[in-house]
C-alpha positions in Angstrom: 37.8 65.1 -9.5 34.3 65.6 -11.1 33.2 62.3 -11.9 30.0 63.4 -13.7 32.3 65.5 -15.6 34.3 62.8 -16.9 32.5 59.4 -17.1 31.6 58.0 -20.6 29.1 59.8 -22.6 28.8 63.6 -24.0 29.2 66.8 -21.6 26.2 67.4 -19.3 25.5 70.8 -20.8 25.3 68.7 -24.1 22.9 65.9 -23.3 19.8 67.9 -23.6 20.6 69.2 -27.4 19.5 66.2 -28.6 16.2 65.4 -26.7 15.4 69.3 -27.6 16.2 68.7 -31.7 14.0 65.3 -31.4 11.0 67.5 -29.6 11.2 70.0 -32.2 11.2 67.9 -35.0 8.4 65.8 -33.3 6.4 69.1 -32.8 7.2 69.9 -36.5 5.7 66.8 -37.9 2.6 67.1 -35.5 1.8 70.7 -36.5 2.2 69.4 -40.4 -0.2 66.6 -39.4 -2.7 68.6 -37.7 -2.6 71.3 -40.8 -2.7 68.7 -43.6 -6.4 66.9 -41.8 -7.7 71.0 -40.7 -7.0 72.1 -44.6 -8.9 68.1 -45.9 -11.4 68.4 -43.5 -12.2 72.0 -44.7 -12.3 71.3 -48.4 -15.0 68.2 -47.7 -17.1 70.7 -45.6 -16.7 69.2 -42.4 -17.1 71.0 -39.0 -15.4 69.7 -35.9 -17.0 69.7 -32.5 -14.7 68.7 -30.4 -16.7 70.3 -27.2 -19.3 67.2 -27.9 -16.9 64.7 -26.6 -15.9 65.2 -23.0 -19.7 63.7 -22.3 -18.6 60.4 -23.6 -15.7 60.3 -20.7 -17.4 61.7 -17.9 -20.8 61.3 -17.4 -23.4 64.0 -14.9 -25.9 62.1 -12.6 -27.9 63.1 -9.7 -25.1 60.3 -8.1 -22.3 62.7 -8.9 -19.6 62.3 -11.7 -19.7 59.0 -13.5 -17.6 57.4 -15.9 -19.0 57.7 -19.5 -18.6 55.2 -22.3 -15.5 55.4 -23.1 -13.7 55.0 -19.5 -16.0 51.7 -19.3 -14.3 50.5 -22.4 -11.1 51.5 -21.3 -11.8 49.6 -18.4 -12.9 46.2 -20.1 -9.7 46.6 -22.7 -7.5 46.7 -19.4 -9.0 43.6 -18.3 -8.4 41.9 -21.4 -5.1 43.5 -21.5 -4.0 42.2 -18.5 -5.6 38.7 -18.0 -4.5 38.1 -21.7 -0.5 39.5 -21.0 -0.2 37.0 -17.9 -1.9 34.3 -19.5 0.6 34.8 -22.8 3.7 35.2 -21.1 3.1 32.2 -18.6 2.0 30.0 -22.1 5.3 31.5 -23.8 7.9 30.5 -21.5 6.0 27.2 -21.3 6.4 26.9 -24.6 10.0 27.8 -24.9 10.6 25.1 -22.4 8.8 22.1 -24.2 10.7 22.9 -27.8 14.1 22.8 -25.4 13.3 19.9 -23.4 14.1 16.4 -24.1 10.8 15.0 -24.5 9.8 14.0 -27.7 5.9 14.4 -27.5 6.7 18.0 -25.4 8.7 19.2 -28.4 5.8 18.3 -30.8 3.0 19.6 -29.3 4.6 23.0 -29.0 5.9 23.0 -32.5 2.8 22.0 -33.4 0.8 24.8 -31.4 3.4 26.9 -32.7 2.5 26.4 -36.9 -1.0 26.2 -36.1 -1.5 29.8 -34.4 1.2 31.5 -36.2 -0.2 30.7 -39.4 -3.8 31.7 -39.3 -4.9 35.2 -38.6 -6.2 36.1 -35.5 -9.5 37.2 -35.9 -10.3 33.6 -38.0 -9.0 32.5 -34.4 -11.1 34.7 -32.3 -14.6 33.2 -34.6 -13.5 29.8 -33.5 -13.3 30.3 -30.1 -16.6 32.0 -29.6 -18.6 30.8 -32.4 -17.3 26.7 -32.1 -15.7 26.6 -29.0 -18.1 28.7 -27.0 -20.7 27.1 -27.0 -19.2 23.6 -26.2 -17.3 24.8 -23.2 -19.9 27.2 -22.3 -17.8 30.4 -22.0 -18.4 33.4 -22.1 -17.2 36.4 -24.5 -15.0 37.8 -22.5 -13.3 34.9 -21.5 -13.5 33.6 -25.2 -11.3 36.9 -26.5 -9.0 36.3 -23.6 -7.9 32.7 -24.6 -7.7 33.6 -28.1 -5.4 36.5 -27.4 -3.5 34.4 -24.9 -2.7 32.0 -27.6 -2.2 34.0 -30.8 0.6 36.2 -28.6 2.1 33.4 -26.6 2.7 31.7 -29.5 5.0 35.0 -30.4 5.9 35.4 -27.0 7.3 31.8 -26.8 10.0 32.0 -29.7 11.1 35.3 -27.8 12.2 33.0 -24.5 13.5 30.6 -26.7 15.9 32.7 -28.6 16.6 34.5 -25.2 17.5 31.3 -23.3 19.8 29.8 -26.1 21.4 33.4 -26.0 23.2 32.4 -22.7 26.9 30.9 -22.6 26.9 26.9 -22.5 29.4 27.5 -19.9 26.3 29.1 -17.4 24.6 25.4 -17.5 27.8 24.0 -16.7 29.0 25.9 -13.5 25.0 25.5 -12.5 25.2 21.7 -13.0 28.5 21.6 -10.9 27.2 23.1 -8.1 24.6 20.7 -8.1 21.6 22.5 -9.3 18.9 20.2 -11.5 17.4 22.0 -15.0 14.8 23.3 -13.3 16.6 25.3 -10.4 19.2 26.7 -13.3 16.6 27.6 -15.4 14.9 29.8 -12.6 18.1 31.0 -10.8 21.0 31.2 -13.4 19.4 30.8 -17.1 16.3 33.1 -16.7 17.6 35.8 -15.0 20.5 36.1 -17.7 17.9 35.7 -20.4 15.2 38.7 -19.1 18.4 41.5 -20.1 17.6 39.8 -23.9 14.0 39.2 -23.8 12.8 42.5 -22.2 12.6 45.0 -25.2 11.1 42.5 -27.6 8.7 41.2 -25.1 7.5 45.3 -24.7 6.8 44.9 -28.7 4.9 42.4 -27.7 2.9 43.6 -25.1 2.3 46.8 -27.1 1.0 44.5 -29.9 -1.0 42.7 -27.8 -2.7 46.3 -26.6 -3.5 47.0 -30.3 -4.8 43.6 -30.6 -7.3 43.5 -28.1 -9.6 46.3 -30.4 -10.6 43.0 -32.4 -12.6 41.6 -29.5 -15.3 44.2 -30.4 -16.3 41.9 -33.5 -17.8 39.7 -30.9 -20.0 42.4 -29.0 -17.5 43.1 -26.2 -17.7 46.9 -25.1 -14.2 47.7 -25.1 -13.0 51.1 -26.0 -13.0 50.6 -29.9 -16.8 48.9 -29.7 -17.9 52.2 -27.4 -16.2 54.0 -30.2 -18.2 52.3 -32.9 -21.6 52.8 -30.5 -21.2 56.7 -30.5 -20.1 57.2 -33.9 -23.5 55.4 -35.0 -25.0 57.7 -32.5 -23.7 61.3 -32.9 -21.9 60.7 -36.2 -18.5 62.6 -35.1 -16.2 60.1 -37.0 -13.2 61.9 -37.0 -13.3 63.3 -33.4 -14.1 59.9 -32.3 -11.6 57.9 -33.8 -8.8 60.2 -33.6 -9.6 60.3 -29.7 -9.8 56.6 -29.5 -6.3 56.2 -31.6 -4.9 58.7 -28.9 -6.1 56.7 -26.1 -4.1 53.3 -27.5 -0.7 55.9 -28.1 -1.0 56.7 -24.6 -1.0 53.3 -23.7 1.5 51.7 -25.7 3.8 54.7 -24.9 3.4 54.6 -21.1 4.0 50.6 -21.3 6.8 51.4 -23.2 8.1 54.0 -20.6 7.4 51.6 -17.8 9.6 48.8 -19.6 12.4 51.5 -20.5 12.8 52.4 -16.7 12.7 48.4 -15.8 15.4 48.0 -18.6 17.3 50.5 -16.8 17.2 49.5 -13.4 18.1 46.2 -14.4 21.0 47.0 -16.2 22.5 49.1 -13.2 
């Protein structure tokens, strides 16, 4: 018997209707999109030169090829990107643990951390760092933006673990405890492997947030991609194709995170 003809799901010949309806209709509200800002942009007398841009990725040297301004502050936002994701995850599970732990003075200090960075925005948090902290702990601005990032989404990140750990069955700690296991080995073999099926698609929010984020760390004079943004805007004046080439930049981003989650969340699941 044809098994792919009778499993769970619609018909093969059917499955692509709906990824073809969702393409149209994306394609649809694109070319509505891209009429609605050609017809605004004409009325206010604006000319686009979009040919003026691929100068500001890709740079001609008597070296060769280089990478223009905006690559280099793609790079630096993937640096901060990265060191910032680790850092929050790591300071979100540790986190999660301290509020579920038995220790008095653990569960206060993260509740604590907890109202105090949820509750106050974080680019108020960002002028502390560098402006108060910066100076005393003599750190630099890249460093300064990745510890505030690190602690305005871990802080996030951290009631995420928490709600995904008390998700899992009471009876999971039980059979872990009689076999012998302490907290520690059934949190890492039985509690937190259960929980990452929970915590995955809310953690890719988060990550995806966290991208977004990052674009605030040019208020302190770090060249990411939104700063190098701001630089050749002041320079050449193209506002629109600038900033609608820089918003494409973080969609491509977020959606290939996304992606990359989806197919983790797949292969997990199998």
């Amino acid at each position: 018997m044809d098994t792919a003809r009778t499993g769970p799901g619609p018909p093969p010949a059917r499955r692509w209707r709906p990824l073809l309806t969702d393409g149209l209709k994306f394609a649809a509200v694109a070319a509505a999109l891209i009429w609605f800002m050609a017809r605004s942009t004409e009325a206010l007398g604006y000319h686009w030169q979009w040919f003026r841009l691929p100068r500001y990725f890709f740079e001609v040297t008597a070296a060769g090829v280089a990478a223009g301004p905006l690559l280099r502050g793609l790079g630096v936002t993937f640096q901060i990107t990265l060191v910032s994701l680790v850092l929050a995850f790591g300071l979100g599970l540790t986190t999660a643990l301290l509020r579920l732990s038995g220790a008095p003075l653990g569960r206060m200090t993260a509740r604590a951390y907890l109202e105090l960075v949820r509750n106050t925005p974080l680019l108020v948090q960002l002028f502390f760092i560098y402006f108060v902290l910066s100076p005393v702990l003599e750190i630099s601005a890249f460093t300064s933006a990745v510890l505030a990032l690190s602690l305005f989404e871990g802080a996030y990140a951290s009631e995420i673990f928490r709600a995904g750990i008390l998700s899992i069955h009471r009876s999971q700690w039980e059979a872990a405890y009689s076999l012998g296991l302490g907290t520690w080995r059934t949190y890492r073999l039985v509690i937190l492997p259960q929980a990452l099926r929970h915590i995955l698609p809310p953690l890719t929010s988060q990550a995806v947030s966290l991208v977004k984020d990052s674009a605030l760390v040019s208020t302190i004079a770090i060249y990411d991609l939104t700063m190098q943004g701001q630089a050749i805007v002041a320079e050449t004046f193209l506002v629109f194709e600038v900033w609608f080439t820089v918003a494409a930049v973080y969609l491509l981003i977020t959606f290939a995170l996304s992606a990359a989650v989806a197919a983790c969340e797949r292969t997990i699941k199998r």
